[in-house]
C-alpha positions as CSV (number, residue, x, y, z in Angstrom):
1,X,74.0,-241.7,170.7
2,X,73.0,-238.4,169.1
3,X,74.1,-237.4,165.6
4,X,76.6,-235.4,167.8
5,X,79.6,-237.7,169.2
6,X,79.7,-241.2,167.9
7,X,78.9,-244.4,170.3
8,X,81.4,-244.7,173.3
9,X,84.7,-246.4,172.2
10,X,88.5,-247.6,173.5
11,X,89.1,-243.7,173.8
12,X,85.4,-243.1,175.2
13,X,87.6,-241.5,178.6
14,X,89.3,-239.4,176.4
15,X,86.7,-238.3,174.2
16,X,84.4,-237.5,177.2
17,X,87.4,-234.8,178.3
18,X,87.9,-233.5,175.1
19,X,85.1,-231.0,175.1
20,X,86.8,-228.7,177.6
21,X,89.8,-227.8,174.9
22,X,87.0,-226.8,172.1
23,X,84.4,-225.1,174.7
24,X,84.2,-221.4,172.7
25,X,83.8,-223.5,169.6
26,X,81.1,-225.8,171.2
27,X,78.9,-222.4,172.6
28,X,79.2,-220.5,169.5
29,X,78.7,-223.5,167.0
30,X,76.0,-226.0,168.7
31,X,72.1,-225.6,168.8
32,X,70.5,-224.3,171.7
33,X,66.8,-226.4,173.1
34,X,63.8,-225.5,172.0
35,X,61.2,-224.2,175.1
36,X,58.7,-226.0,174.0
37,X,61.1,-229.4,174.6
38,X,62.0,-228.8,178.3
39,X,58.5,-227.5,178.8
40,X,57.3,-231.0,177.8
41,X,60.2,-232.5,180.3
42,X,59.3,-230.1,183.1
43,X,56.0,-229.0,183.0
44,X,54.5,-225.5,182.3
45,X,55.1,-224.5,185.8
46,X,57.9,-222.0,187.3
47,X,60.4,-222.0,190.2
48,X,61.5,-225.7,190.1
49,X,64.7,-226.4,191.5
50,X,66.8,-227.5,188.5
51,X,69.9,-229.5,188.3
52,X,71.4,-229.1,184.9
53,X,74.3,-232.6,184.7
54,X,76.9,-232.2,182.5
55,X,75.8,-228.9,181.7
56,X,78.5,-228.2,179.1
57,X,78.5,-224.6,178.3
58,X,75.1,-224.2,179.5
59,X,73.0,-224.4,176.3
60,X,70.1,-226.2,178.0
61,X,70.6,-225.1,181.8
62,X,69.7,-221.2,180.0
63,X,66.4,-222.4,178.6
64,X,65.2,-223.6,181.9
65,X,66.6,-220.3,183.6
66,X,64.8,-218.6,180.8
67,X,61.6,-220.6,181.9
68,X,61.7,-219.2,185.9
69,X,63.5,-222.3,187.3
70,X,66.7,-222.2,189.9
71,X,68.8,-223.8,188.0
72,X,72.6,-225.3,188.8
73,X,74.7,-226.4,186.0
74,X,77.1,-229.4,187.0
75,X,80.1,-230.4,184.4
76,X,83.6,-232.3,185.4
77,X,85.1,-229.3,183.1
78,X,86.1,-225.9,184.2
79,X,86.1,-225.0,180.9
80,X,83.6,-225.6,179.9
81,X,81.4,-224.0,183.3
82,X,83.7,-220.7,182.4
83,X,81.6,-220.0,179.7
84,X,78.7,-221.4,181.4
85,X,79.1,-218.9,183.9
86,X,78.7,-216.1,181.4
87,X,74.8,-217.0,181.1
88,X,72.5,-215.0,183.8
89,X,70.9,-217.3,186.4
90,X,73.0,-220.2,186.6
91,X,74.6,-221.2,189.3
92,X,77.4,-224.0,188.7
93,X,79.9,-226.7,190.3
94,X,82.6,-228.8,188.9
95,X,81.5,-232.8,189.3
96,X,80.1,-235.8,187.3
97,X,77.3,-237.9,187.3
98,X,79.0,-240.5,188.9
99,X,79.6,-238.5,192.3
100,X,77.1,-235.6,192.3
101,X,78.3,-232.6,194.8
102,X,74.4,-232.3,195.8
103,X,72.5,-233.8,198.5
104,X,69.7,-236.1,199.0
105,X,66.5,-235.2,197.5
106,X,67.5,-231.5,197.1
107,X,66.1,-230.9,193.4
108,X,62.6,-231.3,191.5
109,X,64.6,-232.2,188.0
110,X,67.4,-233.6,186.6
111,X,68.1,-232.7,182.9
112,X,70.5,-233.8,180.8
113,X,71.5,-232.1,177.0
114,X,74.0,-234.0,174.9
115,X,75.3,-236.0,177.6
116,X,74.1,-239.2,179.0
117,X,75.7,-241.4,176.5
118,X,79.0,-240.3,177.8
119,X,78.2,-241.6,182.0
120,X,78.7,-245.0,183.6
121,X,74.9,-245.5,183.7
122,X,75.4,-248.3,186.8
123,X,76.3,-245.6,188.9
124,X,75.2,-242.0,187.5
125,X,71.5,-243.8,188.0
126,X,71.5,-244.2,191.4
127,X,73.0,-241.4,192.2
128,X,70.6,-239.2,189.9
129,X,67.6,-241.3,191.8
130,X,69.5,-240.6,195.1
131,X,69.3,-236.4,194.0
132,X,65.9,-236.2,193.3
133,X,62.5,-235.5,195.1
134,X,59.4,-237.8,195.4
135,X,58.1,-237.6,192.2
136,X,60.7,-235.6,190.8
137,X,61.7,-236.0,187.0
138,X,64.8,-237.1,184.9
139,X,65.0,-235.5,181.5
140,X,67.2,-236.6,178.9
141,X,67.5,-234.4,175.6
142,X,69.3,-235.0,172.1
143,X,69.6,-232.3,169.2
144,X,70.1,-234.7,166.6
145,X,70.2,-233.8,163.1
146,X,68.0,-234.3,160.4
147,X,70.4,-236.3,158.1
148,X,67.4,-237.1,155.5
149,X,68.5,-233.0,153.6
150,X,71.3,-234.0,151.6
151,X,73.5,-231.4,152.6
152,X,73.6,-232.3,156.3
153,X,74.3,-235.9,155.7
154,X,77.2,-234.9,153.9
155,X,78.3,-232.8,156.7
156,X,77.6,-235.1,159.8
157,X,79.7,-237.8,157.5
158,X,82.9,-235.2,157.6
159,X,82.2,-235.3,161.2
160,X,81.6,-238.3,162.3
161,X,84.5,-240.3,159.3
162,X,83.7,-241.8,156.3
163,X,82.5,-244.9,157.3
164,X,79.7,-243.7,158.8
165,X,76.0,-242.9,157.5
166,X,75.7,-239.7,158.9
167,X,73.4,-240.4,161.8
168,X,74.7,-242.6,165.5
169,X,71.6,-241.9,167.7
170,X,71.8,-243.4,171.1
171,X,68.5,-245.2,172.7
172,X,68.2,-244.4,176.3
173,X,65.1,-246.1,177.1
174,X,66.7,-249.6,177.5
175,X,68.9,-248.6,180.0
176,X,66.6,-246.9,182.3
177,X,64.8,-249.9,181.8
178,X,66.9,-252.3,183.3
179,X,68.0,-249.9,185.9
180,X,65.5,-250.1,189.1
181,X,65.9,-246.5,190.1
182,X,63.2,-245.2,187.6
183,X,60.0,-246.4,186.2
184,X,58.4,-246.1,182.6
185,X,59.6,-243.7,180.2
186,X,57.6,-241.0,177.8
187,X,58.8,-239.8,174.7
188,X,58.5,-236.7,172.7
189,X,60.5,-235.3,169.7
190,X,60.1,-231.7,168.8
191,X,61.7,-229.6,165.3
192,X,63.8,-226.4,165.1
193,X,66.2,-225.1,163.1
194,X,69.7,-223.5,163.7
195,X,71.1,-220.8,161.7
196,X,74.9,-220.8,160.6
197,X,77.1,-218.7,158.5
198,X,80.6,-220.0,157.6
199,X,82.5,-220.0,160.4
200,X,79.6,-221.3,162.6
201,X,79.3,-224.5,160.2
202,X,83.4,-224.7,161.4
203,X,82.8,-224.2,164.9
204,X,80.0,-227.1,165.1
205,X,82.3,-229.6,163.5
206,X,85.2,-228.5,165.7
207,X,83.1,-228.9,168.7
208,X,82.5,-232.5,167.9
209,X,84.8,-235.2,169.8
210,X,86.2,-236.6,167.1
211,X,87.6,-233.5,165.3
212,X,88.5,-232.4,169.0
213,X,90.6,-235.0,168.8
214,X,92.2,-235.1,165.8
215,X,95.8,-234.0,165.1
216,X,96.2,-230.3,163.4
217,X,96.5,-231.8,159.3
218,X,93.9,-234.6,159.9
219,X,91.5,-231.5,161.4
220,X,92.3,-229.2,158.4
221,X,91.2,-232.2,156.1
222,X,87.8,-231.9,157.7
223,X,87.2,-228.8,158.0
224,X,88.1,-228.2,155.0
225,X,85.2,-230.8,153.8
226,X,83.1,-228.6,155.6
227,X,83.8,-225.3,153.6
228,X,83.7,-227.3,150.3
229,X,80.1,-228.3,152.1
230,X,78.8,-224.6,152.8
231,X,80.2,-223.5,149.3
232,X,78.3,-225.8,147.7
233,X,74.7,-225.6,149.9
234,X,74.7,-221.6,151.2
235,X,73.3,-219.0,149.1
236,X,74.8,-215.7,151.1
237,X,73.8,-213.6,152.4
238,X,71.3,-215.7,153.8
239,X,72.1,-218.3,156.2
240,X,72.6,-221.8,156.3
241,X,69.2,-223.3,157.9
242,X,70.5,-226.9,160.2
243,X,67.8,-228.9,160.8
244,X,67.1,-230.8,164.1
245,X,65.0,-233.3,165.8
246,X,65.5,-232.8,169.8
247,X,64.4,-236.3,170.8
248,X,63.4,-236.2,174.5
249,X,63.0,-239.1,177.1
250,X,60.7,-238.5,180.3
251,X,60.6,-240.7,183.7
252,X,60.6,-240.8,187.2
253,X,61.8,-242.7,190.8
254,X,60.8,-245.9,191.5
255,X,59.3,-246.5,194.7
256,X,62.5,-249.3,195.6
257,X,64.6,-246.0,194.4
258,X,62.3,-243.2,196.6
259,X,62.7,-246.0,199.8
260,X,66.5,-246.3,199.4
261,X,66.6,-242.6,199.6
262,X,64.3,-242.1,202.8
263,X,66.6,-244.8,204.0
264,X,70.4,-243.0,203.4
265,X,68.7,-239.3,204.2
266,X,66.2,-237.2,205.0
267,X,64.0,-235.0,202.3
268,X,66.3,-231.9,201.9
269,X,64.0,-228.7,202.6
270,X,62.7,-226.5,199.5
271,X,65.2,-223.4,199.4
């Protein structure tokens, strides 16, 4: 799990759909990708066919449009794809993982920002494996932040409660490990820094799913950790400098998963 949304729980259902009710807080507060990231995941070429899952408000589905790639930006909230929608060269559709509204073999990549902790692996796998090309490439990406600056520790641990240390990464290499629908995964990690003023510093902590969830006094108890937090690191007018890892995660079909597909479908033409 990333430094953004603790391990999956009891309330993991709910959490998942709690993003939708924050999704102007979770656009204006949350880092973007850096290029340099999803050009390692993608490759330095342009006009891939792009599928974007659980696209959120589009933060990393605009970096690869940015990059010359056809992009589609899939979420299971409408809310969240409203604002998604606001971003040039994005197209989008409501669905999850689980059931993706595309067909067989119809896109080079599959990326994924912030998200794959919160899908039932056992069947968003397959289903990713069934999506792709020959050859084509999962990407998973995670902003996490750099909880070693004091400052950021202290926030993450308004965020995330008071028993934790301020950092609740998720490992996704041994799940696509045991999973037979990819084989081998690369790693990369690359730096970059977010700014924030007040009010952004807010907006990042409400954007997180467990202040989402929290009832209006028990939210106002953190967020008003988090001023006490920017009064005591911020030196306006300048702004507040968030430092991130984005830790990303590289592989590929396996040949079981590239035969089951010529099995259920032929190769969907290139658009």
């Amino acid at each position: 799990m990333s430094t953004d949304d603790p391990a999956p729980g009891p309330s993991d259902a709910a959490r998942a759909t709690s993003f939708g009710a924050v999704a102007a807080a979770y656009d204006a507060g949350r880092p973007t990708f850096p290029v340099d990231a999803l050009t390692w995941v993608l490759g330095p070429g342009r006009g891939l066919q792009v599928l974007d899952l659980g696209a959120g408000t589009g933060k990393l589905a605009a970096v690869a449009a940015s990059l010359g790639h056809d992009v589609v930006a899939v979420d299971p909230s409408e809310e969240m794809l409203s604002v998604c929608r606001k971003r040039p060269g994005i197209d989008t559709m409501v669905g999850a993982a689980e059931s993706i509204p595309l067909a067989h073999a119809s896109v080079d990549a599959v990326i994924v920002g912030q998200a794959f902790h919160w899908f039932d692996h056992a069947r968003a796998l397959p289903e990713i494996a069934r999506i792709l090309r020959p050859n084509g490439v999962l990407g998973l990406l995670w902003n996490n932040a750099d909880v070693v600056v004091p400052w950021v520790r202290r926030m993450m641990q308004a965020i995330q409660g008071p028993d934790s240390h301020g950092t609740d990464k998720f490992d996704p290499v041994p799940t696509l490990l045991q999973s037979d629908m990819f084989d081998g995964v690369e790693t990369a990690r690359f730096r970059h820094w977010q700014d924030l003023d007040r009010h952004n510093l807010k907006q990042l902590a409400e954007s997180h799913s467990r202040i989402a969830m929290l009832t209006g006094s028990r939210r106002e108890t953190v967020l008003e950790q988090v001023d006490a937090i920017y009064d005591a690191s911020a030196r306006p007018p300048e702004p507040l400098r968030m430092p991130y890892f984005t830790e990303c995660y590289r592989t590929r079909p396996s040949d079981l998963a590239n035969y089951r597909r010529t099995l259920d479908a032929p190769v969907a033409p290139h658009l």
